[in-house]
N, C-alpha and C positions, 0 to 999 in steps of 0.2 A: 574282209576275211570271211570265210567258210566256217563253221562250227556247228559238231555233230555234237549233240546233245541227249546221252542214254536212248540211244534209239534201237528200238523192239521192234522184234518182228519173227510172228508164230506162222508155221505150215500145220495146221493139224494139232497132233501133240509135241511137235516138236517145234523148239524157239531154235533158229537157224540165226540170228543175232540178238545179242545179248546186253545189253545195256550200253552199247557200243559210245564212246566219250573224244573224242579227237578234233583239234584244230587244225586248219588249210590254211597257216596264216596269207596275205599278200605278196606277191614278189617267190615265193617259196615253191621249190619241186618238193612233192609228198610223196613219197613213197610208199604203197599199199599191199605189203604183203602178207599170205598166208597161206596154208596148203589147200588143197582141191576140197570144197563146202565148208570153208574158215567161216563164210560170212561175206567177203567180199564185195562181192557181185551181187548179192542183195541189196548190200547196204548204198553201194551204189545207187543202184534204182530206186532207193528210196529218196537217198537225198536228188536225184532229177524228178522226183514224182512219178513215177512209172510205175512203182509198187506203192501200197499203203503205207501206213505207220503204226503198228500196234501201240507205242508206246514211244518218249520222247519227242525231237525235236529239231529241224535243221533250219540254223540260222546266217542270214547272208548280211551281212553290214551291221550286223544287229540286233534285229528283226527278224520274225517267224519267214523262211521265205514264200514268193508267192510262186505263182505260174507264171507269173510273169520273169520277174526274176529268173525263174527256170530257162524260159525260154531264150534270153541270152547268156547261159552257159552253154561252154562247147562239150558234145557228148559223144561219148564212141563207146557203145555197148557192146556185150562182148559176141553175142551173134549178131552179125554184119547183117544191117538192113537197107541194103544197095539191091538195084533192080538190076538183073543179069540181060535184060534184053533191052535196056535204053539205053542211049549214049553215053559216055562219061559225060559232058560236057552239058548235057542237059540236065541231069540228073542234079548235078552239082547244081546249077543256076536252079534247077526248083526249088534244093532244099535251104539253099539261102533265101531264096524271098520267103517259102514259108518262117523264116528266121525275122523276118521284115526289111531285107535289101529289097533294091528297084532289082529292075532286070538288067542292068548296064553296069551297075555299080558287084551285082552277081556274077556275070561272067567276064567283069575284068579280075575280079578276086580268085572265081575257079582258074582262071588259066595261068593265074599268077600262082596260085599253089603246085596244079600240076607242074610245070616246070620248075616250081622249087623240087619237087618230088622226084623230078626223072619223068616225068607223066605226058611232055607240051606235044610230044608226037602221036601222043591215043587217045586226043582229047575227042576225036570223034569217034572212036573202036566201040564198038556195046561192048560194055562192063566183062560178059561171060566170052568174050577175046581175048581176055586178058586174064595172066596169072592169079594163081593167088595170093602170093606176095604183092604183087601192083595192084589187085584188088584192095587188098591191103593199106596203099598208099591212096587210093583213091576216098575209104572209109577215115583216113584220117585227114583228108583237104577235107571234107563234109567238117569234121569237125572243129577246122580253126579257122575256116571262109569268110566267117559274117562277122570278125573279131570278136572273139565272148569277154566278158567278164570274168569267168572262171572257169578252170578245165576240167572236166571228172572223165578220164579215160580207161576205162578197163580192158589191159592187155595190148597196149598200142605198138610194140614192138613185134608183136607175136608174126611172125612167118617173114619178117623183113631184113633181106640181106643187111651186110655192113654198110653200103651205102647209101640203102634207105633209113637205115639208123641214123647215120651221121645227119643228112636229111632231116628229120623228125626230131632229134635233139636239138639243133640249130633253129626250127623252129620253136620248140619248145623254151628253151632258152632265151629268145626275141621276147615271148609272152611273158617272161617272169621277169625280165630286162622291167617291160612297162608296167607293175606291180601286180600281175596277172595269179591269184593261186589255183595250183596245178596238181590237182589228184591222179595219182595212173598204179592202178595195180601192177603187179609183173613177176614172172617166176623166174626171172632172170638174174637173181639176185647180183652178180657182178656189175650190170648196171645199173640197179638201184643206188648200188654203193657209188658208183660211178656220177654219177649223175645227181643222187637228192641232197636238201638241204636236210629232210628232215624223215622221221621212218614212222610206222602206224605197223605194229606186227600183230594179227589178229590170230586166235586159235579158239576153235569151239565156240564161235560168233562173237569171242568176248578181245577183248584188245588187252594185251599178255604186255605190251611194250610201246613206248612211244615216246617220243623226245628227240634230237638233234643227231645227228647217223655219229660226230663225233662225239656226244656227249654219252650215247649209248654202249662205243668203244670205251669211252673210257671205263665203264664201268664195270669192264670185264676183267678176268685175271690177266695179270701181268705175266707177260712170258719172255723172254729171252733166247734170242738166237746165239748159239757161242760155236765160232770156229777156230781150230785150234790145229798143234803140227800133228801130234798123233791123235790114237783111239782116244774118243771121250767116252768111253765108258764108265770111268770110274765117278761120273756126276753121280750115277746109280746109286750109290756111297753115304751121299749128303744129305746132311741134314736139312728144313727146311727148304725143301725144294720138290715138285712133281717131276719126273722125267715125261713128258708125251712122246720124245722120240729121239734116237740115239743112231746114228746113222755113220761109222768110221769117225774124220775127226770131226761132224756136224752134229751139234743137239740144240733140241728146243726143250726148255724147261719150262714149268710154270712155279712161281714165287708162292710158298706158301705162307711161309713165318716171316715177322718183319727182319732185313736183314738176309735173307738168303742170297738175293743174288750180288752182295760183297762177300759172303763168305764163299757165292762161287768165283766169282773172281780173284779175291787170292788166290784160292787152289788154282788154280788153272794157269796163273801168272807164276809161281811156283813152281809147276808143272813144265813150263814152257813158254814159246811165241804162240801170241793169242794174237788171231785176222781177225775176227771179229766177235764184236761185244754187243749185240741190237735187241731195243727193246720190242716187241714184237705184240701189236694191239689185234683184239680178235676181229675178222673180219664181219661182214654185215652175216654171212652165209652162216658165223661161228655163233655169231648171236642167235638168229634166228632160230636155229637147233636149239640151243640152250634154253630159251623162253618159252618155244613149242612145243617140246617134245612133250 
């Protein structure tokens, strides 16, 4: 397991993260989000060693981690540092054996990834031949080549069609299959939701939210979907109930007193043929607003 420990870190006069606290347990997609200089992507680089540490601490198994340790984590930092005039295929086999692969055992893994990627036909194109989406996929074989111990990805979907996605999560996926934990920031919040076991919602460098994506739903207000034959307007009426939206015979309520949404149900069964009665959990996107704002 991965485990960020109040970890600091000052520009100047300003602290760009803030006591920051979060587990990566094994086996686990983490989900890392926050808006544009939440913290992020510092915290990242702190935990690979790339930035300092004012304060705090990041532990791997254990233990304070080392460089060593670091250096079998797989890393994708969020500006791409791929050479535009070397081969893919070189490129990849240098930065595994800097990882400590032979040379054989590197570019049987790079061509294996390319081709998992969509990638086995440019494996000899220089880098700046190629999009930046497939740029894209080539920064992320870099990153799962030399098999790591743990992922800290920041941004790894960013500029990658659907089927480099599908791509990338099935790899992804494989690594947490073999008890792999997997940090990846992303502002995509649909696939976070999609995708993690678990959430880390950071604002103002400090971590506002974090726990299990459904234990976090749960914790949100209860809402209900209710479809009925006519106008629901008259939910407006009720007691014990928020209206968010009222749409002909379609509303979403939110429960506010214990008990409301039986007393809308009566009414509504009273009323009429009621199609639909659903409780309706807040999305990852609905959370996030709510703890960031």
């Amino acid at each position: 397991m991965l485990e960020i420990r109040n970890l600091t870190r000052r520009f100047g006069g300003v602290t760009a993260v803030d006591g920051v606290t979060f587990d990566v347990p094994a086996g686990q997609l983490t989900g890392f989000v926050g808006g544009n200089g939440a913290g992020k992507t510092t915290t990242m680089r702190m935990v690979m060693g790339v930035l300092g540490v004012d304060g705090g601490e990041v532990l791997w198994q254990g233990h304070p981690v080392t460089p060593e340790d670091q250096r079998r984590f797989g890393y994708m930092p969020e500006e791409r540092g791929l050479y535009p005039k070397q081969r893919v295929i070189d490129q990849l086999v240098y930065l595994a054996e800097l990882k400590g692969m032979g040379p054989r055992p590197a570019r049987a893994a790079a061509e294996e990834h390319l081709e998992r990627l969509g990638l086995g036909g440019r494996a000899t194109d220089r880098l700046e031949a190629l999009s930046l989406g497939n740029q894209q996929r080539v920064q992320v074989a870099a990153a799962l080549l030399h098999d790591p111990v743990a992922l800290v990805l920041d941004e790894p979907f960013s500029g990658l069609d659907p089927v480099a996605v599908d791509s990338m999560v099935d790899l992804l996926r494989e690594r947490v299959a073999g008890e792999v934990p997997v940090l990846f920031s992303s502002h995509q919040l649909d696939l976070v939701e999609a995708l993690c076991d678990r959430l880390v919602i950071l604002s103002g460098g400090r971590v506002v939210a974090t726990g299990a994506v459904e234990d976090l739903r749960s914790q949100g207000p209860l809402r209900y979907r209710v479809r009925l034959d006519a106008d629901a307007g008259w939910v407006r009426d009720l007691r014990g109930l928020h209206v968010v939206d009222v749409d002909g015979p379609l509303a979403l309520v939110e429960v506010v007193d214990p008990g409301g949404e039986q007393a809308l149900l009566r009414e509504a069964t009273r009323r009429g043929a009621v199609h639909e009665f659903t409780p309706v959990r807040p999305a990852v996107a609905d959370i996030y607003r709510e703890v960031a704002a």
